[in-house]
Structure formats: structure tokens, C-alpha cells
C-alpha positions, 0 to 999 in steps of 0.5 A, a space after each residue: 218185331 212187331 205184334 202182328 209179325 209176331 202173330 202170323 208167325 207163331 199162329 201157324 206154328 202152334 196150329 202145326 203142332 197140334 196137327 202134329 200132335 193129334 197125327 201123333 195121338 191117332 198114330 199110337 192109337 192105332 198101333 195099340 189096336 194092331 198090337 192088341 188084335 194082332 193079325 185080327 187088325 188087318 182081317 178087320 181093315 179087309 172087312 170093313 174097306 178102311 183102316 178108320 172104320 176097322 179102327 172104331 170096330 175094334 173098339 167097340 168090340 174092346 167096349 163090349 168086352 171090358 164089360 163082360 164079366 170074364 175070369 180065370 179058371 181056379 186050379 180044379 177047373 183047369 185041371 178037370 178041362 184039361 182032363 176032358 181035352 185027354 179024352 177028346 184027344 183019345 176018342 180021336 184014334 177011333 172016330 177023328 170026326 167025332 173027336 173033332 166035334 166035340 173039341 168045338 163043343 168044349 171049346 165052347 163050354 170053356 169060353 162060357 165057364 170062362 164068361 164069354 157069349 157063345 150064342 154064335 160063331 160070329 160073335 164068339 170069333 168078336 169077343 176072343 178078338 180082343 184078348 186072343 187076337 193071335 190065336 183067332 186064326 187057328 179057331 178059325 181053321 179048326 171051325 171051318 174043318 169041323 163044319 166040313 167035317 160035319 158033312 163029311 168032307 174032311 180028310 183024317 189029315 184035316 182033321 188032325 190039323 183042326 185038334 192041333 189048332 182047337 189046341 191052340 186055342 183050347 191051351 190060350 183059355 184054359 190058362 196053359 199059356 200065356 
């Protein structure tokens, strides 16, 4: 076989695979990304119209938060929050919208002491993305209930819902679960 055959062979297998490769590389690159953010992964591919630019959000947004300075709670910590959230939950008895309001207000409190931004709801949902991908959703919820119930137009059922869902989340921060 001569030179030149040789060439024109092994050129466009070696130029496949690296196509394979690099198609192979993206692929799992990917797949970590949808493990990582969870259902966020699909909700961020809807957003953004495509699954490149969804990827590259994702990213930035696990960028910004490997330079936040978040840590666990020590044991006292957890304990006192843990207290708080007893008593937010026994005010809900007596005034459930008011019980509502104010698992927002410790969530919040929990993600600042925890050591993330909390300046506003969008940027709260970004930052819990990347370590609480699975229990984004049920923030979502309890927020929007809460938001509802702030003008009064929440049913005592929804507002159970939202304590059962500002719970999943509350427990995922304070270390309760894993």
C-alpha cells in the first residue's frame, strides 16, 4: 500500500475520531449538568430556547457559586433553627398565612447564615440551583403561595402545602438531609 493510500485512509478515520471524541466529551458534559441541577436542567433548556445556551447558564451560575463562601451550619446552629422552624410551625394553628410568611423569612435567613446572596427571589432560585437542584421546585411553590397569600388569595389548604414545601427545603439547608 502506498503512502498516499495510506494517508487518505488513516486521515478521515483519525479526523472521526476525534469527532467521536469531542461528541463523546459534550455528551458527558452534559449529563453531569442534568444530574447536578436536576429538573432545574429541563426548566433552564424551556427558558433559554436551547439545550447549548441552557448548558452555558448552568455553568456560569456553578462559576459564580464555587466562589461563594458557603458553609455548614455547626451543631448549635442547627439546632437553634431547627427550634425556629417548631415555632413557625405552631403559630400556623392560629394564623397560617402569617406561619407562611414567616418560613420565607427564615428560609432566607438560613441561605444568608449558610453564605448565599439573598438580595432577591431570582437570584436566590440561581444560586440554590446548583447544590439543590431537587428541591428548587418545592421553593418555588411555597413562594408563589406565599406571594398569593400575601394578597390574600391563598386557601388554608395551599398554605399547608407551601410549610410542606418550604420544609423540603428548609431540612436540604439546615443539614437535616442529605
Amino acid at each position: 500500500m502506498s503512502t498516499s493510500t495510506l494517508l487518505a485512509v488513516l486521515i478521515p478515520v483519525v479526523v472521526v475520531l476525534v469527532l467521536v471524541g469531542i461528541a463523546a466529551w459534550m455528551f458527558q458534559r452534559r449529563r453531569r449538568l442534568q444530574e447536578r441541577f436536576g429538573p432545574e436542567y429541563e426548566r433552564t433548556v424551556e427558558h433559554t430556547g436551547s439545550k447549548h445556551a441552557a448548558d452555558a447558564e448552568l455553568r456560569e451560575r456553578q462559576a459564580r457559586h464555587d466562589d461563594l463562601d458557603i458553609r455548614e451550619l455547626p451543631a448549635e446552629e442547627r439546632r437553634r433553627y431547627a427550634d425556629a422552624w417548631t415555632t413557625v410551625q405552631q403559630r400556623f394553628v392560629d394564623r397560617p398565612e402569617g406561619a407562611v410568611a414567616q418560613a420565607d423569612e427564615l428560609v432566607t435567613r438560613l441561605m444568608r447564615d449558610r453564605g448565599y446572596p439573598t438580595e432577591g427571589y431570582e437570584q436566590q432560585l440561581r444560586e440554590l440551583s446548583v447544590e439543590h437542584g431537587q428541591t428548587l421546585e418545592h421553593y418555588r411553590a411555597a413562594h408563589a403561595v406565599n406571594v398569593r397569600s400575601s394578597s390574600g388569595q391563598a386557601t388554608t389548604e395551599e398554605l399547608r402545602g407551601a410549610m410542606v414545601h418550604y420544609r423540603a427545603l428548609f431540612d436540604e439547608l439546615v443539614g437535616t438531609t442529605r
